[in-house]
N, C-alpha and C positions, 0 to 999 in steps of 0.2 A: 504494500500500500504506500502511495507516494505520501508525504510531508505535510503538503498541500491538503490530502484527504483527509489525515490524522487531525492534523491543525481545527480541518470544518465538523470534525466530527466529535471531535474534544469539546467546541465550541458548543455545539447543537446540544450536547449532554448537558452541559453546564448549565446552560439557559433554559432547557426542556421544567416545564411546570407539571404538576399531576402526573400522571402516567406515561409510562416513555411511548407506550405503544400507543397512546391516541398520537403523537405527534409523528404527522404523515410526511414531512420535511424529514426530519431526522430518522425512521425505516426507510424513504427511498436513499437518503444520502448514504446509509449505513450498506445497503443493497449494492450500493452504486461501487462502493468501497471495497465489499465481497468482490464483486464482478471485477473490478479494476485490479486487485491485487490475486486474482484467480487468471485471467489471461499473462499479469507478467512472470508469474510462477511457468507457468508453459513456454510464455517464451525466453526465458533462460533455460529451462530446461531443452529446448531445439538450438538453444547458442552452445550451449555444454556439447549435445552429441553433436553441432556442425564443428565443433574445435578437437573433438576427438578425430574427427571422419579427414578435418584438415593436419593434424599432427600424424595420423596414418598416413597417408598421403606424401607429405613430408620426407617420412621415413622411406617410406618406398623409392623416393626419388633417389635420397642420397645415397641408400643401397645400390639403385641402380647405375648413378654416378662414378659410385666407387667401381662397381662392374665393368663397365664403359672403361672406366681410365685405365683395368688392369687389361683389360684387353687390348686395346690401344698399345698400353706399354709394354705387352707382350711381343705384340706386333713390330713393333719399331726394333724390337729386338732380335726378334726373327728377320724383318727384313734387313741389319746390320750386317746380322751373319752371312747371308746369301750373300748378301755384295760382297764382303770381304771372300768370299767361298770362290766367289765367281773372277773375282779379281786376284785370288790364287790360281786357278785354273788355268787365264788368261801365262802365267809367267811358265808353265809348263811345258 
């Protein structure tokens, strides 16, 4: 529940005369408050699994990154040798 709500609903209590539940101001705001702090509970909870799904994600790259570069500098190494191979051959 935002600050703002707290704030009008702290207030509405305060001021409320007789019975809280005659005063139809203070159950909608109180409602509204329910409703308001029940959607942002969901949506943190879809921020939570979109920051897990992105930290997966993530990982996967740099996993993959790493793969990439060993291969790569596999390669580069493979091809060192050939040439050196091939430029012994040549002196034969």
């Amino acid at each position: 529940m935002s600050h703002v709500c707290v704030c009008v609903c702290v207030r509405l209590l305060n001021e409320a005369e007789g019975s809280l539940l005659d005063d139809e101001h203070l159950l909608i705001t109180l409602q509204t408050s329910k409703t308001t702090s029940q959607d942002i509970k969901e949506q943190l909870e879809t921020a939570e699994e979109t920051e897990e799904q992105i930290d997966t994600a993530r990982e996967v790259v740099v996993l993959f990154s790493l793969s990439i570069t060993r291969v790569l500098t596999h390669q580069l190494i493979l091809g060192q040798k050939v040439k050196g191979q091939s430029q012994s051959a040549k002196l034969y």
